[in-house]
N, CA, C and O atoms as a MOPAC input file, in Angstrom:
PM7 MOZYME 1SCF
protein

 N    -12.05600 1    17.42000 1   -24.40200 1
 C    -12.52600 1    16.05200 1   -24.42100 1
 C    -12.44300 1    15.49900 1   -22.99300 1
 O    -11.50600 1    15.96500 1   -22.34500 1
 N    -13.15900 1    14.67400 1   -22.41100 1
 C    -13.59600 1    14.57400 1   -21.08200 1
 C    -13.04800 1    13.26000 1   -21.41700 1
 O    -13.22500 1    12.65700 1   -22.47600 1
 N    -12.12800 1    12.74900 1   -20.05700 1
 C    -11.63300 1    11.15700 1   -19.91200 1
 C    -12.63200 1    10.70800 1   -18.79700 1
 O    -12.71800 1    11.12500 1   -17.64200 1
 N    -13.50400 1     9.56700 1   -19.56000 1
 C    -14.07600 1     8.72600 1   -18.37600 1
 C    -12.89300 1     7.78800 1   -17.99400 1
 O    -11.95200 1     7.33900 1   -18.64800 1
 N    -13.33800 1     7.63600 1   -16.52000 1
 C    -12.87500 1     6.42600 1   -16.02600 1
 C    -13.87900 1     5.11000 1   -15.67000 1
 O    -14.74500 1     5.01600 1   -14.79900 1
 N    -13.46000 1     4.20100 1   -16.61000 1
 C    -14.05800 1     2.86000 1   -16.98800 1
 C    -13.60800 1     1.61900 1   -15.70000 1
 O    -12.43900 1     1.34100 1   -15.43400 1
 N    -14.44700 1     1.18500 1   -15.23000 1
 C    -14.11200 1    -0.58000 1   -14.78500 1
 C    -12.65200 1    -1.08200 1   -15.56100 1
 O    -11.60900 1    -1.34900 1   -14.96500 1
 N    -12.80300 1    -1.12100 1   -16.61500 1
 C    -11.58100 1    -1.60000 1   -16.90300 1
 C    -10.23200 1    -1.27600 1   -16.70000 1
 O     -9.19700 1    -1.93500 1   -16.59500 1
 N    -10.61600 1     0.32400 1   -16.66300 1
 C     -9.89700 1     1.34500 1   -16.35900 1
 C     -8.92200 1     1.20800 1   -14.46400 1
 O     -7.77300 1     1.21900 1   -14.02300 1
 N    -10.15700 1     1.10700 1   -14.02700 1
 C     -9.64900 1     1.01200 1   -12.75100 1
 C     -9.31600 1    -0.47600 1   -12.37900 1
 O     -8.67000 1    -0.72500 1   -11.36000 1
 N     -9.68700 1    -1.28700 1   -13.07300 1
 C     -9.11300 1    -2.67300 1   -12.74600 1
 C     -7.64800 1    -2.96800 1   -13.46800 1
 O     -7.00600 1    -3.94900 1   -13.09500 1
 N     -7.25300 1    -2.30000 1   -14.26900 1
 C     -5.64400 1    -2.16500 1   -15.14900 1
 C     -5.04500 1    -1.08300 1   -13.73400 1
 O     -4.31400 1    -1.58500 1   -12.88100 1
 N     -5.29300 1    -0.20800 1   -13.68200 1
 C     -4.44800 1     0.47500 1   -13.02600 1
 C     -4.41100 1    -0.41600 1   -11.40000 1
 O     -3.30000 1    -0.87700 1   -11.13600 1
 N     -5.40000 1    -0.64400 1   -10.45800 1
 C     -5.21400 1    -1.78400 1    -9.48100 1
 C     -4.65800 1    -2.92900 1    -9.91200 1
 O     -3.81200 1    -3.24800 1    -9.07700 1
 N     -4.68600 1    -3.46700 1   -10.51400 1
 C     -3.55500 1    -4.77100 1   -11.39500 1
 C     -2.61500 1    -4.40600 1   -11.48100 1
 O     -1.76500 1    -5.25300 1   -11.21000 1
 N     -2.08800 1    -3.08500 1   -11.86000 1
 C     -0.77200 1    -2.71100 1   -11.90200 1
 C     -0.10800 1    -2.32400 1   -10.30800 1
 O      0.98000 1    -2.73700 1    -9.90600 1
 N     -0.76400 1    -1.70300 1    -9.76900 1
 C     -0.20500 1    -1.44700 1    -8.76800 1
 C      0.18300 1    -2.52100 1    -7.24600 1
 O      1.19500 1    -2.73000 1    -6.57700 1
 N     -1.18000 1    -2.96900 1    -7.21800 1
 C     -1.01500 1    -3.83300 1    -6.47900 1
 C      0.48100 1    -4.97100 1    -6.28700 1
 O      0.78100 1    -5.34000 1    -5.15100 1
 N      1.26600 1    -5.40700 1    -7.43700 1
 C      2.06600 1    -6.19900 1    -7.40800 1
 C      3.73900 1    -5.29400 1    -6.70400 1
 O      4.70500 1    -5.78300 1    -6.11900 1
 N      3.39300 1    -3.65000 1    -7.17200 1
 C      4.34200 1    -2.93200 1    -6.64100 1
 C      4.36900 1    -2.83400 1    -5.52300 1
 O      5.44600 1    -2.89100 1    -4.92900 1
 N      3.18400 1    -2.65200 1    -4.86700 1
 C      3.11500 1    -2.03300 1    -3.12300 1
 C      3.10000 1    -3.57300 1    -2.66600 1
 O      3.37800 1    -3.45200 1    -1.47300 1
 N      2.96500 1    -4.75500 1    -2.86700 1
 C      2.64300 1    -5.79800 1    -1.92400 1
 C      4.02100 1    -5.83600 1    -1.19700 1
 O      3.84200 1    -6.03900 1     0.00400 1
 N      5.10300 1    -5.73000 1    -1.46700 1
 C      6.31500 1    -5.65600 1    -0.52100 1
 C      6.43600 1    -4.96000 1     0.42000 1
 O      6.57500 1    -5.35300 1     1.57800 1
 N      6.38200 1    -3.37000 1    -0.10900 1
 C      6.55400 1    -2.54200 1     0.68500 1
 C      5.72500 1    -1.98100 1     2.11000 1
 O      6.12900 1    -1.24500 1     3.00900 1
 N      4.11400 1    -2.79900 1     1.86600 1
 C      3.19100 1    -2.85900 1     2.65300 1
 C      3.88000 1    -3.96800 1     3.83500 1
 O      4.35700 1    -3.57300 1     4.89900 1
 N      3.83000 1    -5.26900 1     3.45700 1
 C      3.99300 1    -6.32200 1     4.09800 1
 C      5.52400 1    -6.19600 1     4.98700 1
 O      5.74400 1    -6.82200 1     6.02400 1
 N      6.52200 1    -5.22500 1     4.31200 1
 C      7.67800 1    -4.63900 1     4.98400 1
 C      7.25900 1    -4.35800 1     6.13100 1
 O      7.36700 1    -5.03100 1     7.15600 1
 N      6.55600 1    -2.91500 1     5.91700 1
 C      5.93200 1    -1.99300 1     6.72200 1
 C      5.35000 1    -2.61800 1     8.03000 1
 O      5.75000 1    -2.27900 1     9.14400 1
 N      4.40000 1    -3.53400 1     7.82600 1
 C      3.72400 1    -4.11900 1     9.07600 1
 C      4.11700 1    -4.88900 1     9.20700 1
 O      3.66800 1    -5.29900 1    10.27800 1
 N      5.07200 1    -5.85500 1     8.67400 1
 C      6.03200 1    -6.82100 1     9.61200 1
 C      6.81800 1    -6.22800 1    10.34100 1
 O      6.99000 1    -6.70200 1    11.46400 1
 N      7.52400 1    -5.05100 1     9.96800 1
 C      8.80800 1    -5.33900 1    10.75700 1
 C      8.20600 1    -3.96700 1    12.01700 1
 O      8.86700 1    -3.72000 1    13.02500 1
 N      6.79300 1    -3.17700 1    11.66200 1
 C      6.17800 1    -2.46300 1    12.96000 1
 C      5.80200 1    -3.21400 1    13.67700 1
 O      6.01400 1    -2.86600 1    14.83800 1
 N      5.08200 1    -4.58400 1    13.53200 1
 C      4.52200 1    -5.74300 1    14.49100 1
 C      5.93900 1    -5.99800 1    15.42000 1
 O      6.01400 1    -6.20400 1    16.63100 1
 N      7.07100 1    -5.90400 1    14.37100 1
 C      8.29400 1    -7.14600 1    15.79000 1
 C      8.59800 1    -6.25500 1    16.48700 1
 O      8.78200 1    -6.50300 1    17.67900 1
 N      8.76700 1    -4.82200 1    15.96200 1
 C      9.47700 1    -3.85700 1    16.64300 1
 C      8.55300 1    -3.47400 1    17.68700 1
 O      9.04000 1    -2.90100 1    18.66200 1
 N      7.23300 1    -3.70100 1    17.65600 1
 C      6.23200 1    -3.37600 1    18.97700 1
 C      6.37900 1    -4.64200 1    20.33400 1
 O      6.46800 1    -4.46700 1    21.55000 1
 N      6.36300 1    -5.70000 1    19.66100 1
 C      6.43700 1    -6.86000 1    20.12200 1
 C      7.86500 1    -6.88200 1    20.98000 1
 O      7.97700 1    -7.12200 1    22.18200 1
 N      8.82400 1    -6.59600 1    20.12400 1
 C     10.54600 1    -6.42300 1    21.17200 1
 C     10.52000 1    -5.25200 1    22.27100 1
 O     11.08700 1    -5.38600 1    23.35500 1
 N      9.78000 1    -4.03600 1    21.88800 1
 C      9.14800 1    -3.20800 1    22.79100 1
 C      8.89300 1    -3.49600 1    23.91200 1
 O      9.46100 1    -3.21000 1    24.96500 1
 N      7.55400 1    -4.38600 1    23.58100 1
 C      6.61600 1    -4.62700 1    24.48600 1
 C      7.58900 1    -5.73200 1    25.76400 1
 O      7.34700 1    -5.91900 1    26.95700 1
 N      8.37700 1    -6.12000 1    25.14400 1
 C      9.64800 1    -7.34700 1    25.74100 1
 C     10.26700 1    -6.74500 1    26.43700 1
 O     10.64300 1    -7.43900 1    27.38200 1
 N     10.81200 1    -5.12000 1    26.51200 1
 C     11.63600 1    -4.88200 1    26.80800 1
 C     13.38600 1    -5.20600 1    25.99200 1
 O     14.51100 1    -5.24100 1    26.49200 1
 N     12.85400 1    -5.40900 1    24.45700 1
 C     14.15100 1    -5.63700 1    23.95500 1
 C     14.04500 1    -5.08700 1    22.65100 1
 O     14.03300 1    -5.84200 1    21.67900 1
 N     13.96000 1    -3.72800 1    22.50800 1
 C     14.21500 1    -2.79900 1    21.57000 1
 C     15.52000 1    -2.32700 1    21.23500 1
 O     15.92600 1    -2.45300 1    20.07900 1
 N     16.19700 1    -1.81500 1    22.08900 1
 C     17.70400 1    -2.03100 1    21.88700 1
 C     18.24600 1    -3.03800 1    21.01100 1
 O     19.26300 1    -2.58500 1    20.48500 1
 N     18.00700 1    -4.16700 1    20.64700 1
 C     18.55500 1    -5.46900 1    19.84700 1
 C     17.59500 1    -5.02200 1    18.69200 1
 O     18.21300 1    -4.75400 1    17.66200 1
 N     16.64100 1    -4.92000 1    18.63500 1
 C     15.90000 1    -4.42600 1    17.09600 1
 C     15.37200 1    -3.50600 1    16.83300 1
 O     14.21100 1    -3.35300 1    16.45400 1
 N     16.45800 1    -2.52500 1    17.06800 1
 C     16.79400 1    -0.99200 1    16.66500 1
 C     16.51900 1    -0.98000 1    15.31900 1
 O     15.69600 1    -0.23100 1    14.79300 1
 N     17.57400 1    -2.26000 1    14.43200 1
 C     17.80000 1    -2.34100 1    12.56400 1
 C     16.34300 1    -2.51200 1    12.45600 1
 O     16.20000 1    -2.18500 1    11.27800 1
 N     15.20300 1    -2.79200 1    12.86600 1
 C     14.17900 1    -2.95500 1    12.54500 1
 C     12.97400 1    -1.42300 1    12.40700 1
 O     12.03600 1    -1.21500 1    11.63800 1
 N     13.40400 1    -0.82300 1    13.22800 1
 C     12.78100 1     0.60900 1    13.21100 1
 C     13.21900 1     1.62800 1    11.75200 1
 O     12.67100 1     2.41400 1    10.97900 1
 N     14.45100 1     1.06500 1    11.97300 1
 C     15.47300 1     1.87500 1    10.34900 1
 C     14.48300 1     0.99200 1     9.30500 1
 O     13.93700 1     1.81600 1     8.57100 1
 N     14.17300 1     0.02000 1     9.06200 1
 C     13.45400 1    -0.14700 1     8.30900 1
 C     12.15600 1    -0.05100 1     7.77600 1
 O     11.89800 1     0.08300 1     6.58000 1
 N     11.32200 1    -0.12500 1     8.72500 1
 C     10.60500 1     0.20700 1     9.13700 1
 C     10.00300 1     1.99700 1     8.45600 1
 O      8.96500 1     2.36900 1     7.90800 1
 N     11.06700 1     2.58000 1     8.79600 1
 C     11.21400 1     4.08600 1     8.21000 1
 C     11.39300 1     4.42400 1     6.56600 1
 O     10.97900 1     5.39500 1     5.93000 1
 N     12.13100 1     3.30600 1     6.14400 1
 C     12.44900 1     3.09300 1     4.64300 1
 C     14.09800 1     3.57600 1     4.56500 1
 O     14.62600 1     4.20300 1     3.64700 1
 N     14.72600 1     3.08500 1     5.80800 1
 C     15.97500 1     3.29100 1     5.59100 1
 C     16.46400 1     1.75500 1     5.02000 1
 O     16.21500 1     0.70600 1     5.61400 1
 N     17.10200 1     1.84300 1     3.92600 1
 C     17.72700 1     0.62300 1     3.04300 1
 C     18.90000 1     0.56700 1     3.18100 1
 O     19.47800 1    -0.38000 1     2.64800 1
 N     19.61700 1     1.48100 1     3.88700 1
 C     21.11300 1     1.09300 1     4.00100 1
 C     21.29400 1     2.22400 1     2.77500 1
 O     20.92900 1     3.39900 1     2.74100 1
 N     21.94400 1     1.47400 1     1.86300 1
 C     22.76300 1     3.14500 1     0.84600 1
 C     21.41600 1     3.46900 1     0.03100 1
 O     21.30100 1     4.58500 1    -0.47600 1
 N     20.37800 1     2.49700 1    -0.10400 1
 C     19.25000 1     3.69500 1     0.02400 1
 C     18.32700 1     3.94500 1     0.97800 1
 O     17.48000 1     3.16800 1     1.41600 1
 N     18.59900 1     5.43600 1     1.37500 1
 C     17.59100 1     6.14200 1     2.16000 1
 C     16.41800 1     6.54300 1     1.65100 1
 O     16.35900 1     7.61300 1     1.04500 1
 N     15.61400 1     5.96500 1     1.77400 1
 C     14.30700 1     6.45500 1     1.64500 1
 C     13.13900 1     7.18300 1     2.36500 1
 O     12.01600 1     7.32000 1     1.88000 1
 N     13.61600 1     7.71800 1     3.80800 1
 C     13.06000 1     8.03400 1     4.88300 1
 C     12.02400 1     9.31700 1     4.75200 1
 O     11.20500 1     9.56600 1     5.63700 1
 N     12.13900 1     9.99600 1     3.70600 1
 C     11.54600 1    11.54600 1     3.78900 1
 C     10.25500 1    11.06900 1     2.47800 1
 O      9.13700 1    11.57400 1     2.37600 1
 N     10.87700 1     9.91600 1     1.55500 1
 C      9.24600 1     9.80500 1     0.92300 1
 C      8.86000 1     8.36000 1     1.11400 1
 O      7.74600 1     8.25300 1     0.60100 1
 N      9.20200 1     7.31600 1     1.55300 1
 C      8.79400 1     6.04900 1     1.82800 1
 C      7.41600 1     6.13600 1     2.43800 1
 O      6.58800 1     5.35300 1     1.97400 1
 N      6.99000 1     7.03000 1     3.48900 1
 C      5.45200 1     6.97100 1     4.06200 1
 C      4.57400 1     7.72300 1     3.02500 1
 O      3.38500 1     7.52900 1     2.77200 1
 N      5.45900 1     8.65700 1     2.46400 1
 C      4.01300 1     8.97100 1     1.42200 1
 C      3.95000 1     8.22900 1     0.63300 1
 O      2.75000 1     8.16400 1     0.36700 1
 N      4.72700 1     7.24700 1    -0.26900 1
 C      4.48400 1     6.36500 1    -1.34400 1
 C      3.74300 1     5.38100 1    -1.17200 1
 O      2.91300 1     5.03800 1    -2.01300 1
 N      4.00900 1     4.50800 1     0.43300 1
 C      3.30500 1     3.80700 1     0.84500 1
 C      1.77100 1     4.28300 1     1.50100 1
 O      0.93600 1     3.38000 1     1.55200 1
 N      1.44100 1     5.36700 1     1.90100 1
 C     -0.15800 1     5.96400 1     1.79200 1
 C     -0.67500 1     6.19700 1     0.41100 1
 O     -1.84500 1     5.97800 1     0.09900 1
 N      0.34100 1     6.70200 1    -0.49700 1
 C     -0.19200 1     6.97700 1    -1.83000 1
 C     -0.74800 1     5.72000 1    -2.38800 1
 O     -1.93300 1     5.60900 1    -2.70200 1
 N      0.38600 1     4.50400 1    -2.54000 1
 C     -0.18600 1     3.56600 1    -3.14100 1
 C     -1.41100 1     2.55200 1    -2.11500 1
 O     -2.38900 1     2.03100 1    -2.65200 1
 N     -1.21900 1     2.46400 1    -1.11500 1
 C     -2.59500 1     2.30600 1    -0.16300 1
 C     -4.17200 1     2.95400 1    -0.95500 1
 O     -5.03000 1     2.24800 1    -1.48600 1
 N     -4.19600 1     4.37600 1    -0.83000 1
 C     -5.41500 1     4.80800 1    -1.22000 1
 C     -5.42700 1     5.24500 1    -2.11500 1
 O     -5.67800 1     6.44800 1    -2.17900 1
 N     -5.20000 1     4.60100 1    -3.11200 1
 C     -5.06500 1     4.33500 1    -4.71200 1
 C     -5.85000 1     2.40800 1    -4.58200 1
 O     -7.01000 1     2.09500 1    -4.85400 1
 N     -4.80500 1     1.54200 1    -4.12900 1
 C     -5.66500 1     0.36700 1    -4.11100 1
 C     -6.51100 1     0.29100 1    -2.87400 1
 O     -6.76300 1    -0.87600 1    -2.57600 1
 N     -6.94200 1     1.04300 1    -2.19400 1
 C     -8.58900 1     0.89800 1    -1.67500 1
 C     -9.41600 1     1.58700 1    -2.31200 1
 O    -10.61400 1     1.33200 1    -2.43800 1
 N     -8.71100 1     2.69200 1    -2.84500 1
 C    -10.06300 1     3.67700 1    -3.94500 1
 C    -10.61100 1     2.98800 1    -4.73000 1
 O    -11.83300 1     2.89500 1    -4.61900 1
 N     -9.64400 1     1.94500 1    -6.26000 1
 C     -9.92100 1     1.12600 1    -6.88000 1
 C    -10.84700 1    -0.17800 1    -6.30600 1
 O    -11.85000 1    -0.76700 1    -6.70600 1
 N    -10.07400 1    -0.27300 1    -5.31600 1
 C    -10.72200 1    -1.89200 1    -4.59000 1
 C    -11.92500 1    -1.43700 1    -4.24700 1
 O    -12.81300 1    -2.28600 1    -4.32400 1
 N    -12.35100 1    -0.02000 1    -3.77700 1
 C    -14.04500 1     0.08900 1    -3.03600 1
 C    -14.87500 1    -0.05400 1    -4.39100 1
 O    -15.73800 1    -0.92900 1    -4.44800 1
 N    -14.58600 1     0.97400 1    -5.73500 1
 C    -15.05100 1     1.14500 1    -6.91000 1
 C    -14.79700 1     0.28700 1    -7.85400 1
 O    -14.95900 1     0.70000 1    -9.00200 1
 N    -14.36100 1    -1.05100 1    -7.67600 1
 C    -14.34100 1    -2.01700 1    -8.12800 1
 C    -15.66000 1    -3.37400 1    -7.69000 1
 O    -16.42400 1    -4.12500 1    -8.29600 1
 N    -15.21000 1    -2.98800 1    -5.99900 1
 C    -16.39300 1    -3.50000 1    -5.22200 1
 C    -17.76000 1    -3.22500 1    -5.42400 1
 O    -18.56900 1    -4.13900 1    -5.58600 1
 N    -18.17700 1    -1.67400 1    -5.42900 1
 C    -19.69200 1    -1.29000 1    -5.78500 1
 C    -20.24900 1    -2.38000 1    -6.60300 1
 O    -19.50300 1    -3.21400 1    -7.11600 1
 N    -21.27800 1    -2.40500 1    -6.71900 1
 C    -21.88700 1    -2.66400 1    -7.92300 1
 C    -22.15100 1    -2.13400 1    -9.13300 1
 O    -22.63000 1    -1.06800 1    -8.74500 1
 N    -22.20300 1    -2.07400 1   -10.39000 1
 C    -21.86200 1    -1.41200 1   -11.51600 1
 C    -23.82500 1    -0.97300 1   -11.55200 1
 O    -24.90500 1    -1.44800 1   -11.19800 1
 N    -23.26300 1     0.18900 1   -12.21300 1
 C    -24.97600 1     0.39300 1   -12.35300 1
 C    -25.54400 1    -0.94000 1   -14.02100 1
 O    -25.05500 1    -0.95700 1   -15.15000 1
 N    -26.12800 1    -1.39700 1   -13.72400 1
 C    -26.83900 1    -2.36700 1   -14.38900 1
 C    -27.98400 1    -1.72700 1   -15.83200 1
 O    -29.07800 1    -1.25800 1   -15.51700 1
 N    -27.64700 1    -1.77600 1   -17.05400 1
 C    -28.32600 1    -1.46900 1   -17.58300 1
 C    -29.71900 1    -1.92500 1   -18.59400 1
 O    -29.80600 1    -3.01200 1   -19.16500 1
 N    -30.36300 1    -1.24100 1   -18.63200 1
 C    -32.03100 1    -2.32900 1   -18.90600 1
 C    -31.22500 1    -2.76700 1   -20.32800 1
 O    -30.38900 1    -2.10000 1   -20.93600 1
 N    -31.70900 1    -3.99600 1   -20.62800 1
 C    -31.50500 1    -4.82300 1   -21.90600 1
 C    -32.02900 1    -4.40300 1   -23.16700 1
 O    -33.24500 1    -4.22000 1   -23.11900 1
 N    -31.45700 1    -4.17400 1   -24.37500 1
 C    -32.03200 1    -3.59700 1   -25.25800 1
 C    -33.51100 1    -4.58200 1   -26.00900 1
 O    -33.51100 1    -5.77500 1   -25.70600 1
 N    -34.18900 1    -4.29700 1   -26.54200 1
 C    -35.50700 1    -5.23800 1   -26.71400 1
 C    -35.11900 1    -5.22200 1   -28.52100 1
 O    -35.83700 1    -5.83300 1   -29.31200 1

C-alpha cells in the first residue's frame, strides 16, 4: 500500500515541528551573531560561555556531537515543508 503525502500531511508535520526548533534555531544565531561581534571587538576571551553554547553545550547537558545535526535536520524538514507548502497545489477542473 503506497502512503501519499497530502497538504495536510505536510502542514501537521510543519505545525509540529516548527514550535520545537524555534528555540534552538534562534539559540544558534543569537549567540553565533555576539560571539562574531565580541570577535570582531577583540573580546572573545569574555564570551568564550557563548561559543559552548553555541555548540549545544548545556552545562550537564552536552549536546555537542548531535546538536548540529538536529538543528540541520529540523531546518530542512521546515524548508522542505515550507517550499511544498508554498508551491501552488495543482488545481483541479470542477466537476460539471
Amino acid at each position: 500500500m503506497t502512503s501519499v503525502i497530502t497538504a495536510k500531511k505536510l502542514r501537521q508535520l510543519h505545525r509540529f515541528i516548527a514550535p520545537i526548533m524555534v528555540l534552538p534555531i534562534l539559540l544558534t544565531a543569537i549567540t553565533g551573531s555576539v560571539f562574531q561581534f565580541a570577535e570582531m571587538t577583540g573580546h572573545e576571551d569574555t564570551f568564550e560561555w557563548l561559543l559552548e553554547l553555541h555548540k549545544g553545550d548545556f552545562g550537564i547537558l552536552n549536546l555537542e556531537s548531535i546538536y548540529p545535526f538536529l538543528n540541520a535536520l529540523g531546518l530542512l524538514v521546515l524548508g522542505a515543508t515550507g517550499v511544498f507548502l508554498w508551491l501552488p497545489a495543482k488545481r483541479r477542473a470542477p466537476k460539471s
